[in-house]
Legacy VTK file of the C-alpha trace (Angstrom):
# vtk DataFile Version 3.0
C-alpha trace
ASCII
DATASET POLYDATA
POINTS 287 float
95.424 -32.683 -14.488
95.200 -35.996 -16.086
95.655 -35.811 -19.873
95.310 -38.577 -22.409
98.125 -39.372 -24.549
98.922 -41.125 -27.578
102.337 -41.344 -27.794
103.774 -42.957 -31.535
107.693 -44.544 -31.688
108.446 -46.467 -28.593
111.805 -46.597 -29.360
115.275 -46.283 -27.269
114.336 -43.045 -26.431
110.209 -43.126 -26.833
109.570 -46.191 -24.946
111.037 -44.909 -21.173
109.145 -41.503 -21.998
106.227 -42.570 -22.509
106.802 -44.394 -19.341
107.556 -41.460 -17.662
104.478 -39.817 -18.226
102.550 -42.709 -17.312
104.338 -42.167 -13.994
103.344 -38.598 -14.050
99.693 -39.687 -13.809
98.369 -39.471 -17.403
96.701 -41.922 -20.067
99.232 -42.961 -22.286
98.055 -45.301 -25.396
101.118 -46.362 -26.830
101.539 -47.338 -30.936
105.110 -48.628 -32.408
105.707 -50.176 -35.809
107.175 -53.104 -33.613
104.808 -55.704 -31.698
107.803 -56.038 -29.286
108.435 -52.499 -28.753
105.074 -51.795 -27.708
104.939 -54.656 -25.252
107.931 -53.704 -24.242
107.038 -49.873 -23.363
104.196 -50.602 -20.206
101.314 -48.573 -21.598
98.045 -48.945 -22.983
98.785 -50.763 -26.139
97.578 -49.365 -29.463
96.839 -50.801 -32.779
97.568 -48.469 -35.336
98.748 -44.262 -34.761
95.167 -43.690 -35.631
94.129 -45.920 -32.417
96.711 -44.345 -30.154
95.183 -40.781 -31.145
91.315 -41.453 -30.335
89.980 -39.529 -27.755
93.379 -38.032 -27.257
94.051 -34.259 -26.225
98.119 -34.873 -26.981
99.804 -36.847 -29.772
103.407 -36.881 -28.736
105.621 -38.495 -32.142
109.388 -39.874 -31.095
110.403 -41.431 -34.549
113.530 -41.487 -36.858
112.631 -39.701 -39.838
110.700 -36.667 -41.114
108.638 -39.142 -43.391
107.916 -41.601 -40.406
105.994 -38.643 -38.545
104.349 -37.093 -41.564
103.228 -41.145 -42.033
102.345 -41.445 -38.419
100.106 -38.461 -38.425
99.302 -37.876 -42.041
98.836 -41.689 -43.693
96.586 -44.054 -43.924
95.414 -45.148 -39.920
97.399 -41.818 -38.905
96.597 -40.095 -35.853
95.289 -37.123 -37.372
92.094 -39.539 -38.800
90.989 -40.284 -34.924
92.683 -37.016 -33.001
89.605 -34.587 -31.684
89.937 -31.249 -33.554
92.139 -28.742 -31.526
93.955 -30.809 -30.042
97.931 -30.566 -29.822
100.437 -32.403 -31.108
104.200 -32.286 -30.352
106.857 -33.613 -32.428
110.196 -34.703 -29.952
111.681 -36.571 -32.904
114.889 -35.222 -34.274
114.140 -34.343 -38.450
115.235 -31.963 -40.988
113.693 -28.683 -39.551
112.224 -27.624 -43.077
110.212 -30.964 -42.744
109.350 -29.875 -39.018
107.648 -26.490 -41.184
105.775 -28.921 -43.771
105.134 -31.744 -40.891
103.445 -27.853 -38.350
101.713 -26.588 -41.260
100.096 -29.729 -42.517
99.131 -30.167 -38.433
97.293 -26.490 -38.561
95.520 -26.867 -41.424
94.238 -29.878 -40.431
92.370 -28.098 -37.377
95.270 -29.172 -34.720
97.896 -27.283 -32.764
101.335 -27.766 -33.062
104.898 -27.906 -31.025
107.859 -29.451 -31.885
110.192 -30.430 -28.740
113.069 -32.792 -29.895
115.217 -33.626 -26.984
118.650 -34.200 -26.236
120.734 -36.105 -23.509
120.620 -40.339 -23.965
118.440 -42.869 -22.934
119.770 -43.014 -19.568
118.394 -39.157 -19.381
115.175 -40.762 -20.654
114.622 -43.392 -18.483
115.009 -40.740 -15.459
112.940 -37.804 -16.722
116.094 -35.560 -17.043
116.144 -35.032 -20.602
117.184 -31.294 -22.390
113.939 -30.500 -24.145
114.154 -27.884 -27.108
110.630 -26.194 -27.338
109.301 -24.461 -30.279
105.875 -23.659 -29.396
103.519 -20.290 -29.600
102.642 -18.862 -26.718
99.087 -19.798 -26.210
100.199 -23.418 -26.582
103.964 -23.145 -24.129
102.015 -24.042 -21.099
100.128 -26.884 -21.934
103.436 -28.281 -23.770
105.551 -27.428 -20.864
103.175 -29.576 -18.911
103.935 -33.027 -20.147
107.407 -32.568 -21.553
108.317 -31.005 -17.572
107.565 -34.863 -16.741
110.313 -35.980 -19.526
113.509 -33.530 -18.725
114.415 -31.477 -16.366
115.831 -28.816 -18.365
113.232 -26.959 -20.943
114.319 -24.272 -22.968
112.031 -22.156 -24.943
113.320 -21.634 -28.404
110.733 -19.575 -30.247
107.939 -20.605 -32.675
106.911 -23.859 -33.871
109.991 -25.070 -35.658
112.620 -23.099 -33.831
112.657 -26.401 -31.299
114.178 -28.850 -34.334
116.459 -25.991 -35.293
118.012 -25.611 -32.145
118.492 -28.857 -32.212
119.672 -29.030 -35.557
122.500 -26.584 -34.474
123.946 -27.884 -31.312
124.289 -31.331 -33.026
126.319 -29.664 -36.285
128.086 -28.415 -33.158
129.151 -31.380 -31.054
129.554 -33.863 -34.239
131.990 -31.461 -36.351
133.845 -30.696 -33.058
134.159 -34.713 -32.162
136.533 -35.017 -35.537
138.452 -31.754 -34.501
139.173 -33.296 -31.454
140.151 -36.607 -32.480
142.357 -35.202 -35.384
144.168 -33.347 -32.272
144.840 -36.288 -30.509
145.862 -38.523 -33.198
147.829 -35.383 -34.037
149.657 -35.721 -30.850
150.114 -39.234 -30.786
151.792 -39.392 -33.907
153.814 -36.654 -33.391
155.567 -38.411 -30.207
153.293 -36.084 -27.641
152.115 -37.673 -24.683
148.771 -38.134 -25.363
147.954 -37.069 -21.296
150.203 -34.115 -21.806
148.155 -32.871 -24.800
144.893 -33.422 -23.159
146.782 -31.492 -20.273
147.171 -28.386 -21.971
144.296 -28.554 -23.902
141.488 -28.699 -21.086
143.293 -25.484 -20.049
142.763 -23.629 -22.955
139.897 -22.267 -25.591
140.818 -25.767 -27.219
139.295 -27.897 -24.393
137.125 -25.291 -22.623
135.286 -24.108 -26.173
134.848 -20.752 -28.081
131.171 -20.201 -26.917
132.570 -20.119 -22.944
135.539 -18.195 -24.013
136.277 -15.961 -26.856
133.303 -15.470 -28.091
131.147 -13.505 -25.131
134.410 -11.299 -24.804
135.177 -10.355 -28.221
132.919 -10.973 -31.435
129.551 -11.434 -30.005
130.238 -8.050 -27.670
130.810 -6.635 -31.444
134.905 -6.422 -30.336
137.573 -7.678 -32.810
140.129 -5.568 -31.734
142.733 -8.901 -31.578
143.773 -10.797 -28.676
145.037 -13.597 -31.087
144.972 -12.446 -34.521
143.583 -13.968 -37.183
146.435 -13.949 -39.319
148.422 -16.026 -36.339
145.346 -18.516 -36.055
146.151 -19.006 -40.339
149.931 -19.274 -39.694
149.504 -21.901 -36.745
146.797 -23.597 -38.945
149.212 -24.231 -41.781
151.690 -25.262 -39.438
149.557 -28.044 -37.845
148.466 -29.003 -41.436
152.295 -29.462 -42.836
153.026 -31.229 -39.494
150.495 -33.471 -40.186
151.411 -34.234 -44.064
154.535 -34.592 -43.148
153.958 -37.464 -40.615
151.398 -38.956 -42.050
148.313 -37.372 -39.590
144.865 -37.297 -40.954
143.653 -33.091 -40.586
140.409 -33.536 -42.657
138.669 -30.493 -40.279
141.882 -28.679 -40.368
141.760 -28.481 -43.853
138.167 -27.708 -44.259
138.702 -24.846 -41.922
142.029 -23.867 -44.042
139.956 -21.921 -46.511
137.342 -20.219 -44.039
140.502 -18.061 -42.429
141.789 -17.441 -45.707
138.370 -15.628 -47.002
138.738 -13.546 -43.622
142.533 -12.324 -44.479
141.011 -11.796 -48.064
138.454 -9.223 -46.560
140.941 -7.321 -44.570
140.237 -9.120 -41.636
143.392 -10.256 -41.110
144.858 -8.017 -38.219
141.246 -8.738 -36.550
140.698 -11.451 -33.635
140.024 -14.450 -34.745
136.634 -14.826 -33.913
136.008 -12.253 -36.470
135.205 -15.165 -38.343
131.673 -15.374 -37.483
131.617 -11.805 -39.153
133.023 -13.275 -42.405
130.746 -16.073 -42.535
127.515 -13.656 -42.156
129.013 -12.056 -45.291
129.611 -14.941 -47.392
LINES 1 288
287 0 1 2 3 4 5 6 7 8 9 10 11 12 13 14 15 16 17 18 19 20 21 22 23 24 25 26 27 28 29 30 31 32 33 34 35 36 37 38 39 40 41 42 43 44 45 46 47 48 49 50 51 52 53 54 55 56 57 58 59 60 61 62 63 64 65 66 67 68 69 70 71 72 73 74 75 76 77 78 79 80 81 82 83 84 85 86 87 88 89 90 91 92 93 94 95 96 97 98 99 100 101 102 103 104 105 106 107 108 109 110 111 112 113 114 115 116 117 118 119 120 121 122 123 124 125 126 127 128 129 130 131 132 133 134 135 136 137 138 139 140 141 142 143 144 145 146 147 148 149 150 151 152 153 154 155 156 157 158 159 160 161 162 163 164 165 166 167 168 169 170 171 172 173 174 175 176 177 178 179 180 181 182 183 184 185 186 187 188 189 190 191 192 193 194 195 196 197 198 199 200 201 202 203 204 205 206 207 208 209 210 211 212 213 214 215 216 217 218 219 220 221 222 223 224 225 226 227 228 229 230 231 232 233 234 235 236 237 238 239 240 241 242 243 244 245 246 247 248 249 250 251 252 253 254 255 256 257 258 259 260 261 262 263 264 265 266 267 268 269 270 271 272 273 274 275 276 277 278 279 280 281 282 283 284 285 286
């Protein structure tokens, strides 16, 4: 069915979305802090948030910040002075998820519904509706949610309640950006330690190093509740200090390394030293 949609930040990632659901068949009154971006974008032009949201039964917000949605909605010409009572709105932006509960409960008791779906994937993604979409939406609200954002990506995950969408999101960035300087130190590791760089990616790609703890160790051991060790944790410490001295010594930056240094330490502390080395999830519950 048809829907009419105000859709706020037609950005990088906004402005081929929107278009997307224009493609899927809906009313989509587009509002951007940029004259250009909203020509830009294809749809319905809007003057103001608050223009974009009359007569609206969605209010999608793609923007940078936590304080550019709670302006978009909340402020003066904001969507939630025009948007009919009961509707929905979804938040896809990408903001601190404690804002996402302020930004949802501001939303409710305002008479709206909320969902927040932040996406991931790049603008390439966007442009062809095959975005990752991380939903956090109650139940009564999934399906009309699922609805649009199905037109947007063609992978939607379900993360829980309102705000569980931004913190999944929140978590598998943390993820991939602290494992992009890991990997780099390895390399530059390599490189400077005469390795051939090809031989190092080699070996890695064929290990937990390349293929990554959540495909390897951990469903097997720690999150099976097993630390009996397949690779200790006192032998993860020992190799760790020996990649951190080789690295002094030749002048090869191991920021991670040494952030990491005093993690496996608080394990061997605990007694958790003759345990597998993804016992460390363990420790860090405890700490």
């Amino acid at each position: 069915m048809s829907k009419k949609i105000g859709f706020i930040g037609l950005g990088v990632m906004g402005a081929p979305m929107s278009r997307n659901l224009v493609r899927g068949g809906h009313e989509v009154m587009g509002f951007d802090l940029s004259a250009d971006a909203i020509r830009a974008a294809g749809n319905r032009p809007a003057a103001s948030a608050a223009g974009a949201a009359d007569g609206a039964s969605i209010v999608i917000t793609m923007l940078p910040k936590g304080e550019h949605v709670k302006a978009a909605l909340f402020g003066r010409d904001g969507a939630c002075e025009t948007l009919p009572k009961g509707s929905l709105v979804i938040d896809m932006s990408t903001v601190q998820p404690l804002e996402t509960d302020e930004i949802a409960a501001e939303v409710r008791r305002r008479g709206f519904r909320f969902v927040d779906a932040p996406v991931g994937r790049t603008s390439r993604h966007a442009e062809e509706g095959k975005l990752l979409v991380m939903v956090g939406a109650d139940a009564e609200d999934l399906d009309e949610a699922r609805e649009v954002v199905s037109l947007l990506g063609d992978t939607i995950v379900h993360c829980g309640g309102p705000g569980m969408g931004s913190r999944a999101k929140i978590v598998n960035n943390y993820m991939s950006i602290v494992s992009n300087v890991v990997v780099a130190e390895s390399l530059v590791l390599a490189e400077r330690s005469g390795l051939s760089l090809d031989v190092a990616i080699d070996v890695c790609r064929g290990t937990t190093a390349g293929q990554g703890h959540l495909n390897t160790t951990y469903p097997a051991k720690v999150l099976q509740g097993d630390t009996v060790p397949g690779f200790m944790l006192d032998l993860a410490l020992k190799d760790l200090k020996i990649a951190l001295e080789l690295g002094s010594r030749i002048g090869s930056p191991t920021y991670a390394g040494a952030a990491a240094r005093p993690v496996y330490e608080i394990g061997q502390a605990r007694g958790r030293g003759r345990s597998d080395w993804t016992a460390i999830l363990e420790v860090l519950r405890e700490v």
